[in-house]
C-alpha positions in Angstrom: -24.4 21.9 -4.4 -22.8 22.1 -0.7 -21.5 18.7 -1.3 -19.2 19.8 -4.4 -18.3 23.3 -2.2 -17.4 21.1 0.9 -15.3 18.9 -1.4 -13.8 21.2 -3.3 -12.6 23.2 0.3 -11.1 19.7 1.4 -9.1 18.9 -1.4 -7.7 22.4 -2.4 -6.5 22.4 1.0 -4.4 19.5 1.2 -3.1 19.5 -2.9 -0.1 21.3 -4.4 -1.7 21.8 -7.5 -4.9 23.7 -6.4 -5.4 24.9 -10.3 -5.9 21.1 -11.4 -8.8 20.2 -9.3 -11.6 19.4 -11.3 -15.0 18.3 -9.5 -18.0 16.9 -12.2 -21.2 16.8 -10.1 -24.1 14.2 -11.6 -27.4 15.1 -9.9 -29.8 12.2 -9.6 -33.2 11.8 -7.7 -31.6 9.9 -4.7 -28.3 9.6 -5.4 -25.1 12.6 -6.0 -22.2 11.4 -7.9 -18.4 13.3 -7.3 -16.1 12.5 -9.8 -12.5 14.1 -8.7 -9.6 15.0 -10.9 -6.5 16.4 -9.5 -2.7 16.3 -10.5 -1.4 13.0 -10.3 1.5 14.4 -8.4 -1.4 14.7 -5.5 -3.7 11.6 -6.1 -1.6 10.3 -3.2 -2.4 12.9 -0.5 -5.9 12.6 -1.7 -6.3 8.8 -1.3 -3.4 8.7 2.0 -2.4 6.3 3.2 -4.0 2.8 3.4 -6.8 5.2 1.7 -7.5 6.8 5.2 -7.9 10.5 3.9 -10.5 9.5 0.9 -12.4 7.5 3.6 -12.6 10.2 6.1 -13.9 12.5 3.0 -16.0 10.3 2.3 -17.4 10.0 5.4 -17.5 14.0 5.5 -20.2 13.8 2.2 -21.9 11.0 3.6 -22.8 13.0 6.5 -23.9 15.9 4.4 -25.7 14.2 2.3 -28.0 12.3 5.1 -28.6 15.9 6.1 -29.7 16.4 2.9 -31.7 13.2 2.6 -29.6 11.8 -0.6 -26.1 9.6 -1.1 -23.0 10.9 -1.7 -20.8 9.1 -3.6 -17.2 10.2 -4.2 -15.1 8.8 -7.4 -11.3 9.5 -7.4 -10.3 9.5 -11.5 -7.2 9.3 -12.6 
């Protein structure tokens, strides 16, 4: 679960509405799926611009979870 904690420091840091963060973690053998829900006021400082910020996160979880021997992906719901 250090990928959801990691994630969920990231993106209550850079939201307005920290409340509305909502993180769903599905556990499989080889593979770790994020699904992220927060305020649509703040799906645009999530994504950034050009979607830089959500790459650099997601580069942040990739790294984590080669540490961790699995893949990390991260799924930005509306």
């Amino acid at each position: 679960m250090k990928e959801k904690e990691l994630l969920e420091f990231i993106i209550k840091n850079l939201v307005d509405h920290k409340e509305d963060v909502n993180i769903n973690v599905i556990e499989g053998e080889r593979l770790t799926l994020l699904e992220l829900r927060v305020n649509k006021e703040d799906v645009g400082k999530v994504i950034g611009k050009y979607g830089n910020i959500a790459k650099a996160i997601r580069t942040l979880l990739n790294a984590t979870g080669t540490k961790l021997g699995k893949k990390i992906v991260l799924e930005i719901l509306d």
